[in-house]
N, C-alpha and C positions, 0 to 999 in steps of 0.2 A: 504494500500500500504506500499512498504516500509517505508515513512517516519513515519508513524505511529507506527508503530510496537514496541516501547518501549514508545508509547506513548496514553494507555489504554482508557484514557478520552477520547483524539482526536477522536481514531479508532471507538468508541461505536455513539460518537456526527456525524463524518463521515456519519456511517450508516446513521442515524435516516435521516442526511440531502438527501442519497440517494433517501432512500426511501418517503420522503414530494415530491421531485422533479419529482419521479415516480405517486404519488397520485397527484398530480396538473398535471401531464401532461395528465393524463387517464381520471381525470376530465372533461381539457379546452377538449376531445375527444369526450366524453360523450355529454357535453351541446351542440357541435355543430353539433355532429349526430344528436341529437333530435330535435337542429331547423331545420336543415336541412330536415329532414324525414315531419315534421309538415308543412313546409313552399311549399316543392315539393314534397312529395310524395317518395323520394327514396334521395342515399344518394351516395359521390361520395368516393373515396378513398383517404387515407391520408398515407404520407410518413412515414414508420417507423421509431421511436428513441426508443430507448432501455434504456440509462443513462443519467442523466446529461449534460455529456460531446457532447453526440447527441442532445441534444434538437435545433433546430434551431434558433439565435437570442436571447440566451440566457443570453447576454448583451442588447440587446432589446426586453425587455417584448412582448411591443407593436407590433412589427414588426413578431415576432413570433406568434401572435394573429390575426393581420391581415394576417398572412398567411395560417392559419387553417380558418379562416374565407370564403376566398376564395375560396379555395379549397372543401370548406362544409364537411360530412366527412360520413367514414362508420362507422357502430358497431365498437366501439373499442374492440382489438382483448385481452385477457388476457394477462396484460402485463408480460415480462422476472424479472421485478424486482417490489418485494410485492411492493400491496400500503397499505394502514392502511385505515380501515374499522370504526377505531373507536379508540381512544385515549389511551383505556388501556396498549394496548402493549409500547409504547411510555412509557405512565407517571410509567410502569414497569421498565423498563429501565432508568430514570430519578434518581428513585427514588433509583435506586442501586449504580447512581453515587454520590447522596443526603452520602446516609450513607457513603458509602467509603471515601469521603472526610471529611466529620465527624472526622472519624474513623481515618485518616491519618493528623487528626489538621490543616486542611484544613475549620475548621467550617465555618468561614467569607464569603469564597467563596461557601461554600453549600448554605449558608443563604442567599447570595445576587439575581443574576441575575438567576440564577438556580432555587431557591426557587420561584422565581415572573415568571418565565416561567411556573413552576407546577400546581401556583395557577389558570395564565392564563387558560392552558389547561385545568385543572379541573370546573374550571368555564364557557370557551364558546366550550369546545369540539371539534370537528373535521370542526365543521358547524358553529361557533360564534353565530349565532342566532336561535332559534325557532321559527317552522312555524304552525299558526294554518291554517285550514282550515274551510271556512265558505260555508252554503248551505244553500237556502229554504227548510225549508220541503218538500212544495206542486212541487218541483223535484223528491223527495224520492218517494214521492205518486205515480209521474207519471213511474219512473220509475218501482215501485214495480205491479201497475197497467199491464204495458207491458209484465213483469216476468207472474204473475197469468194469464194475457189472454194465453199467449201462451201455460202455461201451465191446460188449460182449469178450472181453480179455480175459476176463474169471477172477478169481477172487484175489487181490494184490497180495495179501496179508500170509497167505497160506504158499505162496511163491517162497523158494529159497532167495538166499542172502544175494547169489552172484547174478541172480536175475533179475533181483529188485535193482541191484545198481545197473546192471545193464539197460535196461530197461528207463530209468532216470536219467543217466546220462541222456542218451540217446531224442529220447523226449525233451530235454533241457535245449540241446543243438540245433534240435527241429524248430523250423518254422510255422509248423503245423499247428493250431489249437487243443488241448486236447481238452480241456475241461470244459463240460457242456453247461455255462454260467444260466442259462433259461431252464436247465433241468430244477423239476422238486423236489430236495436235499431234503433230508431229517434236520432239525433244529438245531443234533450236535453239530451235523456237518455243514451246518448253514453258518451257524457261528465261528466256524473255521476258516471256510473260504472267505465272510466277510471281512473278518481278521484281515487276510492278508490284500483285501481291495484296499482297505483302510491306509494300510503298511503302504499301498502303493500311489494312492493322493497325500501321503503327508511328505511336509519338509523332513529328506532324507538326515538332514544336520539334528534334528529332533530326535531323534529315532538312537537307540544303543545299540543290541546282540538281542537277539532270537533266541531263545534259550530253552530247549530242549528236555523237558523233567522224564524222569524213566527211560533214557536215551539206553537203548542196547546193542545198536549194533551203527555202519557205516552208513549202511541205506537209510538212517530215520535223518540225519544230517541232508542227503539228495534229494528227500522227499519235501523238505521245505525250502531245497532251492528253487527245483521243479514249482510247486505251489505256489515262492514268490513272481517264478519267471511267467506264469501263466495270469496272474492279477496285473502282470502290468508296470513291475516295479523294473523303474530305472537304474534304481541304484540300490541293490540290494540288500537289507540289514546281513551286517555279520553272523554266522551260526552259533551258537555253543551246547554243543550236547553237555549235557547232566548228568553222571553217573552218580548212582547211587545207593545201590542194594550193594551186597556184598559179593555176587557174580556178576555183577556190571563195572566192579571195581576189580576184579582182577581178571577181566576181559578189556578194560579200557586199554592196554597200551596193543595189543595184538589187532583190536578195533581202529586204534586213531592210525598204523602203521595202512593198515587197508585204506582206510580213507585217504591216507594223504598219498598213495600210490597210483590214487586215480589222476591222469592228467589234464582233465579239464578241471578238476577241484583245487589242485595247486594252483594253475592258473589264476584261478577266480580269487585266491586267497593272501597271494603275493608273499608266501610263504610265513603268515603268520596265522594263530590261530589261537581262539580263546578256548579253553575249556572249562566247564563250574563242577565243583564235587560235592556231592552231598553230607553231610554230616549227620543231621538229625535221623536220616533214612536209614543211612548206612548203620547206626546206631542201635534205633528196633531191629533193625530185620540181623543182622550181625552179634548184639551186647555190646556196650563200650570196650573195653579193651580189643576186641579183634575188631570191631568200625577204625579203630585208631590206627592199629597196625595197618589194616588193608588200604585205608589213604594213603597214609606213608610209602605203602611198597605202590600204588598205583603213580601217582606222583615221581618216584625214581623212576621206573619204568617207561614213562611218559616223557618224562625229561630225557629219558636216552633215545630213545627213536625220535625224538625232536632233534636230536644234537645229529645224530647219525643218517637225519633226510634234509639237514637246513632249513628246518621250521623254528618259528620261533613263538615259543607259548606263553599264552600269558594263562594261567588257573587262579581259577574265582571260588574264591573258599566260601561255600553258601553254607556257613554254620548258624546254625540256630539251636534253639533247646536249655532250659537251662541252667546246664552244666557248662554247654558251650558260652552261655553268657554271663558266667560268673556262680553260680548258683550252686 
């Protein structure tokens, strides 16, 4: 506006707040179309705001909340003014205020509040936090099971190990579709593939490791790359199987050696790879002392066919229980 106009910093900082104000308003649009639509089944309409200046109650958060609340809402519509997708453009922008102040011996104030807003953004992104997603295998099963009946292949689940992976790979390369998305799933296996539609509209920077609970063999890792590569996802969450019975843990290193000997998994993995271990699990179905012990030798174990394929592991100690938490 005018008042800006000989005042460059302002005009740029303006913007950005415009547009935060537009990405929060299409947001709070967003989340209460989707409860809406999940809670009834359809969705009701919501009053247009364009700027800022239109937001309703925007001296009251709350009151503007509860009033989209209320109202429930529809597909928000594309909004008139950008939202930001993801941080870059911003910390673009930031960063050209960084040097110009620099530049104009203004350093103090580059360095100061400006610098710690950068650092913020660069660190928690557009989302502050990372989300993993966790599943049973034996859903994967059932869902990949419902895929192959329908598509007269026979039962997936009851196939051996070197056909599952065969068969994954193969289906991952192809161009082909295989998952019939208009077919009518069971509820578990609707909530499955939806999962991973979801996985495939969100910011991939959001998103952590896929994590795998009752993971037993190599194929339950293919089957959710398969299932990501069929949603649609560009950029795939990382995998981590989940060992955690006591045969799952002294199968884990002869398991992860299989897996990582398939060469389009390497490929995709850039020779690093996370794994999580169970503790609490391991614990019931084991007793503590042998849960302890069989972490400890799966871990060695693991750590050597990592060293000995140039992988590089990172294990995510999912301890819980509690003894595990002091108790």
């Amino acid at each position: 506006g005018k008042s800006t106009r000989g005042e460059p910093y302002r005009c740029i900082l303006a913007y950005i707040r415009m547009r935060l104000w537009s990405t929060r308003q299409f947001q709070e649009r967003y989340y209460y179309h989707t409860r809406s639509v999940h809670k009834t089944g359809s969705a009701a309409e919501l009053p247009k705001t364009t700027s800022p200046e239109d937001i309703p109650g925007l001296e009251q958060p709350s009151k503007h909340l509860d009033t989209l609340a209320a109202q429930a809402t529809r597909a928000p519509p594309k909004p008139e003014i950008p939202i930001y997708t993801d941080s870059k453009e911003m910390l673009t922008l930031l960063k050209i205020l960084h040097r110009s102040l620099h530049e104009c011996g203004d350093g103090l104030i580059a360095d100061g509040r400006l610098q710690d807003l950068m650092r913020r953004i660069k660190c928690f992104g557009m989302h502050l936090l990372t989300l993993d997603v966790r599943q049973e295998s034996g859903r994967h099963l059932m869902a990949m099971d419902e895929i192959c009946a329908h598509l007269d292949l026979g039962k997936f689940s009851s196939w051996g190990e070197e056909k599952k992976i065969k068969f994954c790979v193969q289906e991952i390369q192809s161009s082909r579709p295989l998952v019939p998305w208009n077919l009518k799933f069971s509820p578990e296996t609707k909530e499955v593939l939806d999962t991973f539609r979801m996985i495939s509209r969100t910011d991939p920077s959001s998103l952590g490791a896929y994590v795998i609970s009752m993971a037993t063999c190599a194929s339950d890792v293919l089957v959710v790359e398969l299932l990501q590569k069929e949603a649609g996802a560009k950029q795939p969450m990382r995998v981590a199987p989940l060992f955690e019975t006591k045969q799952d843990l002294m199968n884990a290193a002869s398991n992860l050696r299989r897996l990582l000997s398939i060469k389009w998994y390497r490929n995709r993995i850039d020779n690093k790879q996370e794994i999580m271990l169970g503790y609490s699990d391991s614990a019931k179905d084991a007793g503590r002392f042998a849960s302890v012990w069989g972490l400890y030798k799966a871990q060695e174990q693991m750590c050597a066919v990592g060293r000995e394929m140039g992988v590089k592991l990172t294990l995510f100690h999912g301890r819980g229980g509690t003894v595990g938490r002091g108790g």
